[in-house]
CHARMM-style PDB file with segment names, atoms N, HN, CA, C and O in Angstrom:
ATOM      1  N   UNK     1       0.842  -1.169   0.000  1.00  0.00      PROA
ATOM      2  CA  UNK     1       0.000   0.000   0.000  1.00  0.00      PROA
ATOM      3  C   UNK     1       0.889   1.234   0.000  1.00  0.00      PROA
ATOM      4  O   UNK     1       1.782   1.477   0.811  1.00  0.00      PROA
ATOM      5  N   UNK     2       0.487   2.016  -1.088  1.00  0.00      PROA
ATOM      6  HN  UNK     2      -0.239   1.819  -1.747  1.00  0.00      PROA
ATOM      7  CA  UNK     2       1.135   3.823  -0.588  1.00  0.00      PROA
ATOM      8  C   UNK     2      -0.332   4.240  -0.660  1.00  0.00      PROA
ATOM      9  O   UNK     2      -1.425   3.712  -0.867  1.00  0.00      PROA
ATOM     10  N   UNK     3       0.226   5.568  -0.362  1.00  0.00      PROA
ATOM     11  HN  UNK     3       1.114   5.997  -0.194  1.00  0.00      PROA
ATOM     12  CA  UNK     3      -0.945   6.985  -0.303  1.00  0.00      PROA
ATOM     13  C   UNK     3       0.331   8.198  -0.328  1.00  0.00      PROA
ATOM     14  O   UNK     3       1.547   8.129  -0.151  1.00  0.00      PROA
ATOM     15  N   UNK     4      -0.485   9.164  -0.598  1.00  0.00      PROA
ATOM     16  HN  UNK     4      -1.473   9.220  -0.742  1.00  0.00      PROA
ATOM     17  CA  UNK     4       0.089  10.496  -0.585  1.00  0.00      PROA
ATOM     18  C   UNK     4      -1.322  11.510  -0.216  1.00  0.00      PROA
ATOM     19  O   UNK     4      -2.434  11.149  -0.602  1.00  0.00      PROA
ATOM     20  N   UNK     5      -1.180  12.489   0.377  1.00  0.00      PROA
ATOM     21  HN  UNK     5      -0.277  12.783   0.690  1.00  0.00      PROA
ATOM     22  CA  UNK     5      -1.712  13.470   0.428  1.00  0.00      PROA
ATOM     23  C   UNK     5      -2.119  14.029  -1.305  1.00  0.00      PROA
ATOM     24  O   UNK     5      -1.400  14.004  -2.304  1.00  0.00      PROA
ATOM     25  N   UNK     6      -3.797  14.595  -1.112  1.00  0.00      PROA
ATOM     26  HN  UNK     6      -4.381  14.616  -0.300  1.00  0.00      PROA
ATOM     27  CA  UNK     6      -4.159  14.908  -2.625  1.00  0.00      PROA
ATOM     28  C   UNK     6      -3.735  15.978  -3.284  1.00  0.00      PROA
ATOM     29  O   UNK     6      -4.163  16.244  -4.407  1.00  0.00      PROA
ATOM     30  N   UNK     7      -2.624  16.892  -2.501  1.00  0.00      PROA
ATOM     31  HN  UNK     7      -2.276  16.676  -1.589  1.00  0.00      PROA
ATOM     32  CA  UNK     7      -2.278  17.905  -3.225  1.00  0.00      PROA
ATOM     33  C   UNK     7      -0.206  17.275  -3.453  1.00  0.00      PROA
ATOM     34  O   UNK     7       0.616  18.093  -3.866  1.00  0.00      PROA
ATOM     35  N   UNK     8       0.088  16.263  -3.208  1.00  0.00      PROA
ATOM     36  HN  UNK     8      -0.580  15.598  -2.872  1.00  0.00      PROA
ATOM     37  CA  UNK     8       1.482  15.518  -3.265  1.00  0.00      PROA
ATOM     38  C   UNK     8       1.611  15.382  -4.661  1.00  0.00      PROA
ATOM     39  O   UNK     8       0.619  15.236  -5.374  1.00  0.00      PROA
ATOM     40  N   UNK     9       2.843  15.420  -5.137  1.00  0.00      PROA
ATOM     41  HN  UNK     9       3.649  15.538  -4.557  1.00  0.00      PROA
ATOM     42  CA  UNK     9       2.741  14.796  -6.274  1.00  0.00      PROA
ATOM     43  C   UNK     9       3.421  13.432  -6.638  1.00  0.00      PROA
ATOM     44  O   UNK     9       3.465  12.976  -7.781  1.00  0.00      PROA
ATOM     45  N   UNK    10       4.004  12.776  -5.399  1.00  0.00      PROA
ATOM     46  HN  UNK    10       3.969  13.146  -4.471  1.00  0.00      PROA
ATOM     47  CA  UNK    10       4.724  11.552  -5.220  1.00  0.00      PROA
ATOM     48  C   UNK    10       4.330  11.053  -4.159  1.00  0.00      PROA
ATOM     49  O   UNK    10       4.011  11.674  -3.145  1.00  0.00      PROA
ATOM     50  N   UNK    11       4.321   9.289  -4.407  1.00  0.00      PROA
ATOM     51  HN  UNK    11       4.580   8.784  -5.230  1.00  0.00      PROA
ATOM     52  CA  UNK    11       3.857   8.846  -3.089  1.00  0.00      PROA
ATOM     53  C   UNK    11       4.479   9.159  -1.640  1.00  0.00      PROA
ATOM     54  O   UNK    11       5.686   9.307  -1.444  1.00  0.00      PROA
ATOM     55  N   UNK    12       3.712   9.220  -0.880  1.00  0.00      PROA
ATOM     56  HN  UNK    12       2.732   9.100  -1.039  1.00  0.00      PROA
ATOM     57  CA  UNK    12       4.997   9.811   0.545  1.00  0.00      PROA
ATOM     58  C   UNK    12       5.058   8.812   1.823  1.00  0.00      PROA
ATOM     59  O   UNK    12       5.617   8.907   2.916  1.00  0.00      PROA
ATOM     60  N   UNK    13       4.380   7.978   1.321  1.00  0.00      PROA
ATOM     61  HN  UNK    13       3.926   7.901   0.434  1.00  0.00      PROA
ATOM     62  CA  UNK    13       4.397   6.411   2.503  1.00  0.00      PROA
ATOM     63  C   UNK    13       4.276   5.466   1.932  1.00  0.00      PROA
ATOM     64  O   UNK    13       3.800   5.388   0.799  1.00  0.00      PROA
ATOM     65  N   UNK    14       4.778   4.343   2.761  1.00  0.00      PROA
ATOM     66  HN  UNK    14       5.164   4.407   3.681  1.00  0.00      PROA
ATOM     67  CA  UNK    14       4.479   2.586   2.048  1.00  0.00      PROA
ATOM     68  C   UNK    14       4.116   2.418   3.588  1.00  0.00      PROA
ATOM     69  O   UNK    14       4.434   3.028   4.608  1.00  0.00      PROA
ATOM     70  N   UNK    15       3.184   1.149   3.262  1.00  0.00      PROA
ATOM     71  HN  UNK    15       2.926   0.653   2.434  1.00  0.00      PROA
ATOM     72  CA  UNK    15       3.191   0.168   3.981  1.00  0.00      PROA
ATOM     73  C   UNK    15       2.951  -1.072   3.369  1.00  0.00      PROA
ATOM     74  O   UNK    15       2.012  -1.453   2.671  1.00  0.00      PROA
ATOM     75  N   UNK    16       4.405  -1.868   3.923  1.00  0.00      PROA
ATOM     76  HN  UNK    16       5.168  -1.558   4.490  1.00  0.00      PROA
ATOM     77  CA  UNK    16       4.673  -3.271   3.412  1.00  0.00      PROA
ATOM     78  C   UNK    16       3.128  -4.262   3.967  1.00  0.00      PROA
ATOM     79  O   UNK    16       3.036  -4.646   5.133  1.00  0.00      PROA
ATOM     80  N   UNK    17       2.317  -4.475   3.190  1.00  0.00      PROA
ATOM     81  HN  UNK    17       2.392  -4.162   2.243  1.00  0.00      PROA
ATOM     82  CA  UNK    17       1.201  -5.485   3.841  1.00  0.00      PROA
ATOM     83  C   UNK    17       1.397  -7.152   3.810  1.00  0.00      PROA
ATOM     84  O   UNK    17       0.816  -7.958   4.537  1.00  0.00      PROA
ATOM     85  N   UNK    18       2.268  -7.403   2.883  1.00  0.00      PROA
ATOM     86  HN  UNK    18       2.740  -6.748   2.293  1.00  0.00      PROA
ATOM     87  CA  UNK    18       2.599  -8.906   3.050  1.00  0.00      PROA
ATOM     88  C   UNK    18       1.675  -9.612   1.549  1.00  0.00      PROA
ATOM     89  O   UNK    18       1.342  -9.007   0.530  1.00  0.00      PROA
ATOM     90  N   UNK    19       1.523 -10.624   1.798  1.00  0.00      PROA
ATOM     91  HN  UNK    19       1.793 -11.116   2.626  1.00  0.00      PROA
ATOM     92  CA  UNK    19       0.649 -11.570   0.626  1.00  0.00      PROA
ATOM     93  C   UNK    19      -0.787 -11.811   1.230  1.00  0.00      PROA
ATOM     94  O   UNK    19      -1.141 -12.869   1.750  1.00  0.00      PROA
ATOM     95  N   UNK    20      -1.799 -10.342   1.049  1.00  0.00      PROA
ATOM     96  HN  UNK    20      -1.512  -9.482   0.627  1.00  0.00      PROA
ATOM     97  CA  UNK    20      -3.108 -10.581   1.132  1.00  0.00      PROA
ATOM     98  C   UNK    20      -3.958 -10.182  -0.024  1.00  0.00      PROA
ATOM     99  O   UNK    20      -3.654  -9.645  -1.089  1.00  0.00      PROA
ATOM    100  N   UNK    21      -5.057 -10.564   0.436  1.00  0.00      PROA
ATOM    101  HN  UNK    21      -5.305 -11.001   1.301  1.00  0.00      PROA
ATOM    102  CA  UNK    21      -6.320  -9.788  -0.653  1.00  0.00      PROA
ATOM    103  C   UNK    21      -6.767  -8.295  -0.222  1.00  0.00      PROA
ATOM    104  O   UNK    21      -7.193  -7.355  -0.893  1.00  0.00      PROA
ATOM    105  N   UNK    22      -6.497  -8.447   1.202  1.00  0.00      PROA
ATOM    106  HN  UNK    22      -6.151  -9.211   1.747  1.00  0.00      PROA
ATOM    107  CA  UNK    22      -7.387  -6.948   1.925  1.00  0.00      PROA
ATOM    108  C   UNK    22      -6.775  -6.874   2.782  1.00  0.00      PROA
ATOM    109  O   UNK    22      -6.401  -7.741   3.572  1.00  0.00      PROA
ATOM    110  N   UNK    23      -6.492  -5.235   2.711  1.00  0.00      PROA
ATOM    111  HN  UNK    23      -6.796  -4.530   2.069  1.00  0.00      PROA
ATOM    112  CA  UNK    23      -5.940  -4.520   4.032  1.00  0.00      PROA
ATOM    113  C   UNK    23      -7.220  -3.547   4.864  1.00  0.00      PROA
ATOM    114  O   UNK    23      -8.366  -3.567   4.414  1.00  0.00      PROA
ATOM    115  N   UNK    24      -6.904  -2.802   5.979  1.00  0.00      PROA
ATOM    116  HN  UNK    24      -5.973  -2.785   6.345  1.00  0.00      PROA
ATOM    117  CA  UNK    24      -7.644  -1.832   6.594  1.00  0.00      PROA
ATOM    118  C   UNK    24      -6.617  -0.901   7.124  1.00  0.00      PROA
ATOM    119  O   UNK    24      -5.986  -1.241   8.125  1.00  0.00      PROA
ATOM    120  N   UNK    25      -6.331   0.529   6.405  1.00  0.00      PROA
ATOM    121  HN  UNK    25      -6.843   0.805   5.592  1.00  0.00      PROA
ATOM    122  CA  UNK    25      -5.524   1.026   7.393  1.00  0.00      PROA
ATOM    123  C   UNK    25      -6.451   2.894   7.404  1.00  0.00      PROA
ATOM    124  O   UNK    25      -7.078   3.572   6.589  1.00  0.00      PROA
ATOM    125  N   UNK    26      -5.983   3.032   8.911  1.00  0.00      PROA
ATOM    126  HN  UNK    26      -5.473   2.482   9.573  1.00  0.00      PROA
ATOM    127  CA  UNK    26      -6.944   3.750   9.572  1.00  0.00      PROA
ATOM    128  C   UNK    26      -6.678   5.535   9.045  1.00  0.00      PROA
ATOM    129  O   UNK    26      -6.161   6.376   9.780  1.00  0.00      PROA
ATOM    130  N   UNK    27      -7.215   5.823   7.507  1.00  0.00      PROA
ATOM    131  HN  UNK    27      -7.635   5.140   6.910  1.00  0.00      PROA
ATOM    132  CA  UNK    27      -6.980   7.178   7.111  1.00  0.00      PROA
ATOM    133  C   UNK    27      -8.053   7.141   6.414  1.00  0.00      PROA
ATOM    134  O   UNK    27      -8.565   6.203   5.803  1.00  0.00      PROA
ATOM    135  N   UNK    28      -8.498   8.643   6.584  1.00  0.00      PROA
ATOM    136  HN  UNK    28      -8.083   9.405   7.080  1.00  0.00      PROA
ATOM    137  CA  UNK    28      -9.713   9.170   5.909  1.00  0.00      PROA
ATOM    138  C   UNK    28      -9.194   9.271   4.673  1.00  0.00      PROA
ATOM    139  O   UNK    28      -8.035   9.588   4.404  1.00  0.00      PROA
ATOM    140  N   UNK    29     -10.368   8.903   3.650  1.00  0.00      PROA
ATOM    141  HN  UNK    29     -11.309   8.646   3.868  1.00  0.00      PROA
ATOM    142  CA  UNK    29     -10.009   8.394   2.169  1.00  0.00      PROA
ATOM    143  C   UNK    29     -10.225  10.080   1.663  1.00  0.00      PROA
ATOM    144  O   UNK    29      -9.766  10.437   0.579  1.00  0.00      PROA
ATOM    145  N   UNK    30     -10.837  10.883   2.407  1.00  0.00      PROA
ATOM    146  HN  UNK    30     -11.210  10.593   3.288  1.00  0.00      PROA
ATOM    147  CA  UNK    30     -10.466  12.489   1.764  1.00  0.00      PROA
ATOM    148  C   UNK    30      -9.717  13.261   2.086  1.00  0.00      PROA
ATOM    149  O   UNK    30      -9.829  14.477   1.932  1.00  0.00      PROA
ATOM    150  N   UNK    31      -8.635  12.557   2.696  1.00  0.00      PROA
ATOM    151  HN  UNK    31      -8.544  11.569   2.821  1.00  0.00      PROA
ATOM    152  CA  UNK    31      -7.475  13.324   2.421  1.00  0.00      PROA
ATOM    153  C   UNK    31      -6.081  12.730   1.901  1.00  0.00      PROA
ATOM    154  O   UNK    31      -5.066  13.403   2.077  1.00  0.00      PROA
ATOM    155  N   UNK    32      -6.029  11.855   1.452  1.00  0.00      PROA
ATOM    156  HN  UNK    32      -6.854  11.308   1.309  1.00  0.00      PROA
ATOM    157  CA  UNK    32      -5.182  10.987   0.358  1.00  0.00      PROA
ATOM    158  C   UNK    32      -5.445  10.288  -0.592  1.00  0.00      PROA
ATOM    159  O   UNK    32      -6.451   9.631  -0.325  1.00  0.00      PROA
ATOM    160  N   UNK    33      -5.030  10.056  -1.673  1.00  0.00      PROA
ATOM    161  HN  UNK    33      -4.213  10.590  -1.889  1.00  0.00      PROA
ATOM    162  CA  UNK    33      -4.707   9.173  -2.655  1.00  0.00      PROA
ATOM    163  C   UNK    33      -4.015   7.767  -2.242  1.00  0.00      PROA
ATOM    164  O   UNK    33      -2.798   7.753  -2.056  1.00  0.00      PROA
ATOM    165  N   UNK    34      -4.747   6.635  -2.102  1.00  0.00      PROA
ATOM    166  HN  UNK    34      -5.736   6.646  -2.253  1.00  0.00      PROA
ATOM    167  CA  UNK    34      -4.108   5.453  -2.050  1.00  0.00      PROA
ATOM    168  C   UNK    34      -4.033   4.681  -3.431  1.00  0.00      PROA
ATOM    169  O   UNK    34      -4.728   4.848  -4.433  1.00  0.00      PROA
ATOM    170  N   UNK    35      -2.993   3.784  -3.205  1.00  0.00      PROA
ATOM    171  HN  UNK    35      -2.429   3.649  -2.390  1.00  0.00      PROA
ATOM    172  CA  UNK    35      -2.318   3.127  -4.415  1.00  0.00      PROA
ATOM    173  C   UNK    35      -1.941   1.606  -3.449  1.00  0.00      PROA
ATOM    174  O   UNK    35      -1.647   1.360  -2.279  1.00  0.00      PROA
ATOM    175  N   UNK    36      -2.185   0.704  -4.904  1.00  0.00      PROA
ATOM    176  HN  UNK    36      -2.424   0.903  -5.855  1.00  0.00      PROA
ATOM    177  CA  UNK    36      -1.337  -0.872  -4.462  1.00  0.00      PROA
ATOM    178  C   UNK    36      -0.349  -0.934  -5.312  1.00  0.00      PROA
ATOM    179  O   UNK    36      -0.327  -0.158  -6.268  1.00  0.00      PROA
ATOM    180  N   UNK    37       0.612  -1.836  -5.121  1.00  0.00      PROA
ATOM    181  HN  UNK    37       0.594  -2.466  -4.345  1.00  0.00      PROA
ATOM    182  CA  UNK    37       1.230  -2.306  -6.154  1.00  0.00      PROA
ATOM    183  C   UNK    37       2.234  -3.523  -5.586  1.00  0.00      PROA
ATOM    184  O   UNK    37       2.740  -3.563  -4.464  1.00  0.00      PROA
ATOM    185  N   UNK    38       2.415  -4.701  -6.879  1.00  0.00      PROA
ATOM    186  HN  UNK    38       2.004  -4.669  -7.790  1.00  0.00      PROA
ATOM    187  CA  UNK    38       3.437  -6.033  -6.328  1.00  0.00      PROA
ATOM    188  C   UNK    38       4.267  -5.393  -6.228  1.00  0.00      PROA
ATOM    189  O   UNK    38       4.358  -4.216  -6.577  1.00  0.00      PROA
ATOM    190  N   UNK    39       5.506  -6.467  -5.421  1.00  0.00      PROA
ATOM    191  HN  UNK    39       5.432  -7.423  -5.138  1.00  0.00      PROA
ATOM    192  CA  UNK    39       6.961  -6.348  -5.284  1.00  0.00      PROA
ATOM    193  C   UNK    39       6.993  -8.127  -5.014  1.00  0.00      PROA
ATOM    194  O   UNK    39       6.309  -8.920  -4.366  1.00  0.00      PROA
ATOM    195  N   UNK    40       8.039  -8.198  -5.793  1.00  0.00      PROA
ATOM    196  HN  UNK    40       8.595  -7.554  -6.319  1.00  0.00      PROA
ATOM    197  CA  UNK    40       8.817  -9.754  -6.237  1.00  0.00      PROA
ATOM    198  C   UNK    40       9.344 -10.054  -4.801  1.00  0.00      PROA
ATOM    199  O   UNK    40       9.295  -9.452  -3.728  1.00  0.00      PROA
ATOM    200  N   UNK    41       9.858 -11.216  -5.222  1.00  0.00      PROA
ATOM    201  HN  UNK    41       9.898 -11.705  -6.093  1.00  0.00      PROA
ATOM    202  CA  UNK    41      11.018 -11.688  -3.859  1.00  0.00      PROA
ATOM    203  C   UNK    41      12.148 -11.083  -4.012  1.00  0.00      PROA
ATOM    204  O   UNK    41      12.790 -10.986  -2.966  1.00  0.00      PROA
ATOM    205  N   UNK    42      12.925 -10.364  -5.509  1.00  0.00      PROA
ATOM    206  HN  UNK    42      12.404 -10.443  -6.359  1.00  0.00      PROA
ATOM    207  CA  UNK    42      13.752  -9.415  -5.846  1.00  0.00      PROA
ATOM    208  C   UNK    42      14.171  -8.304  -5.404  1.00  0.00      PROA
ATOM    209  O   UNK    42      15.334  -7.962  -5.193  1.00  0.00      PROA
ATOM    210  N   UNK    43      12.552  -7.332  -5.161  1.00  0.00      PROA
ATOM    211  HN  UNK    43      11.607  -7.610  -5.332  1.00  0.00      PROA
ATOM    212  CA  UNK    43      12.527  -6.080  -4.661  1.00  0.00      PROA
ATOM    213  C   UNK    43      11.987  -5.772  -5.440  1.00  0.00      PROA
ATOM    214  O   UNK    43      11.415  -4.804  -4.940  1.00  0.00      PROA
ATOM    215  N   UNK    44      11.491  -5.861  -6.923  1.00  0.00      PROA
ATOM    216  HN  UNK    44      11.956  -6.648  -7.330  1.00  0.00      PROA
ATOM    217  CA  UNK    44      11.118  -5.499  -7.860  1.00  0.00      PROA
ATOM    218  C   UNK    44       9.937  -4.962  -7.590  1.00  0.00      PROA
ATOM    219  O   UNK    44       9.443  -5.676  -6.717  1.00  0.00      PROA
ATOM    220  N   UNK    45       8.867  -3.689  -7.981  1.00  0.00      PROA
ATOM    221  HN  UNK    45       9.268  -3.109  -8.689  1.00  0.00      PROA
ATOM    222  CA  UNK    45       8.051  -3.076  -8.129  1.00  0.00      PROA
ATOM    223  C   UNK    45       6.889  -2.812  -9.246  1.00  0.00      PROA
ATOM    224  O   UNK    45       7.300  -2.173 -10.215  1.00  0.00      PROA
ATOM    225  N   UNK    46       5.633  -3.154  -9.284  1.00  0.00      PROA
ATOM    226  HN  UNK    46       5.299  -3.673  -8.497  1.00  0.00      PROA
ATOM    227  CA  UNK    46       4.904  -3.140  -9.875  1.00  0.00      PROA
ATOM    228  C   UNK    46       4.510  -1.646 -10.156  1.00  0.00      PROA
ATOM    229  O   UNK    46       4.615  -1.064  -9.077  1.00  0.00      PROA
ATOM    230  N   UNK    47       4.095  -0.748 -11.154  1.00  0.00      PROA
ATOM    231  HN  UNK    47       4.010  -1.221 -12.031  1.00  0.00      PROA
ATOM    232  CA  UNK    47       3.718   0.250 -11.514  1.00  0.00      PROA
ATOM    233  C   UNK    47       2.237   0.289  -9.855  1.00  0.00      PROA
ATOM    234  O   UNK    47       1.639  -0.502  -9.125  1.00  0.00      PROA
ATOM    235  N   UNK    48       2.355   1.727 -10.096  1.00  0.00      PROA
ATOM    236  HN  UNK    48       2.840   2.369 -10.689  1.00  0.00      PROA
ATOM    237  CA  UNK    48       1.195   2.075  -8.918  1.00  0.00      PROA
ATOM    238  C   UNK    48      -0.229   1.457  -9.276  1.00  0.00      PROA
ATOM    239  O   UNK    48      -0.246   1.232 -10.486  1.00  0.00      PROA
ATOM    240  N   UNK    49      -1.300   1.138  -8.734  1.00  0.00      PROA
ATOM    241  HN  UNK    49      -1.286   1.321  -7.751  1.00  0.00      PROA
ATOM    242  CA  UNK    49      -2.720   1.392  -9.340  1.00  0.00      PROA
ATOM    243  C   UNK    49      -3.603   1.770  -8.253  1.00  0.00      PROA
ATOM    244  O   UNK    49      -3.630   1.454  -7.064  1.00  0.00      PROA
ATOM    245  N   UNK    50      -4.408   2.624  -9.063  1.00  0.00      PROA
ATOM    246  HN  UNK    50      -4.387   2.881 -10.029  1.00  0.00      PROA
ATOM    247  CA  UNK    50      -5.491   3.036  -7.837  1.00  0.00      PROA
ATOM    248  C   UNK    50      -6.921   1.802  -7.956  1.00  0.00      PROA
ATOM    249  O   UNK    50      -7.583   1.438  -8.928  1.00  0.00      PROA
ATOM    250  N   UNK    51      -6.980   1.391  -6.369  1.00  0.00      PROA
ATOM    251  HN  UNK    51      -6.442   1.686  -5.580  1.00  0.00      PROA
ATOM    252  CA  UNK    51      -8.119   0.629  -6.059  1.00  0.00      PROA
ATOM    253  C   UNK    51      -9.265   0.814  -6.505  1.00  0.00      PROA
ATOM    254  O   UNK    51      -9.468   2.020  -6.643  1.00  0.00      PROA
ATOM    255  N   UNK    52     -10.402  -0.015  -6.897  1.00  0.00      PROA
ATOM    256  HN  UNK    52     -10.237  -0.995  -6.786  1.00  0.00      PROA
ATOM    257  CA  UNK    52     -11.756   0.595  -7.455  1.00  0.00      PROA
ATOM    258  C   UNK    52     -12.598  -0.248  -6.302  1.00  0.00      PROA
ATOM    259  O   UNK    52     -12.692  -1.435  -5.988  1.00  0.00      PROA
ATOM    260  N   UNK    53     -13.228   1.163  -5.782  1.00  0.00      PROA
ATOM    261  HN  UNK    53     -13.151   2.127  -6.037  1.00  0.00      PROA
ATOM    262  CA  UNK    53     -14.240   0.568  -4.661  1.00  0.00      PROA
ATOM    263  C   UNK    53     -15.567  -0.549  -5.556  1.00  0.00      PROA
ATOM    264  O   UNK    53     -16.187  -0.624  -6.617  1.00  0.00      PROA
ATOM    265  N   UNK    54     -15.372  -1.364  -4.017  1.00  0.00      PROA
ATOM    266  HN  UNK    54     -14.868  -1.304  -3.155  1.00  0.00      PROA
ATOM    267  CA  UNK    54     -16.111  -3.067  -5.086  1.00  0.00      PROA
ATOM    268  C   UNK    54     -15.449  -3.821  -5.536  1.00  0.00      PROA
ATOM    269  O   UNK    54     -16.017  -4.844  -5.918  1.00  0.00      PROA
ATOM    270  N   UNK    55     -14.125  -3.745  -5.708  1.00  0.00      PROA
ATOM    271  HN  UNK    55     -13.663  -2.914  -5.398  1.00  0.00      PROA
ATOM    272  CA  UNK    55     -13.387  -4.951  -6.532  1.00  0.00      PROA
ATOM    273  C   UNK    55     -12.909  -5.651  -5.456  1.00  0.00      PROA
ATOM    274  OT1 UNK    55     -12.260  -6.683  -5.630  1.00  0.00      PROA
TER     275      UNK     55
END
């Protein structure tokens, strides 16, 4: 998981969640931009994507 604040123009936090389907972390969704994305056993990084509520 990242997020950034909606006026950021780069993500400004991670949190490493591990190998799930669903997280819960405790920020009001109007005042950031959250993003998922993989990372390999490498370190490697998946491009950002924003979540679609319902999926």
């Amino acid at each position: 998981m990242v997020w950034r604040e909606t006026t950021a123009d780069r993500w400004q936090k991670v949190l490493p969640v591990g190998d799930v389907t669903e997280v819960t972390i405790d920020l009001s969704k109007d005042n950031v931009f959250f993003g998922v994305r993989a990372v390999d056993r490498d370190g490697h990084r998946s491009p950002v994507a924003f979540p679609r509520p319902g999926s």
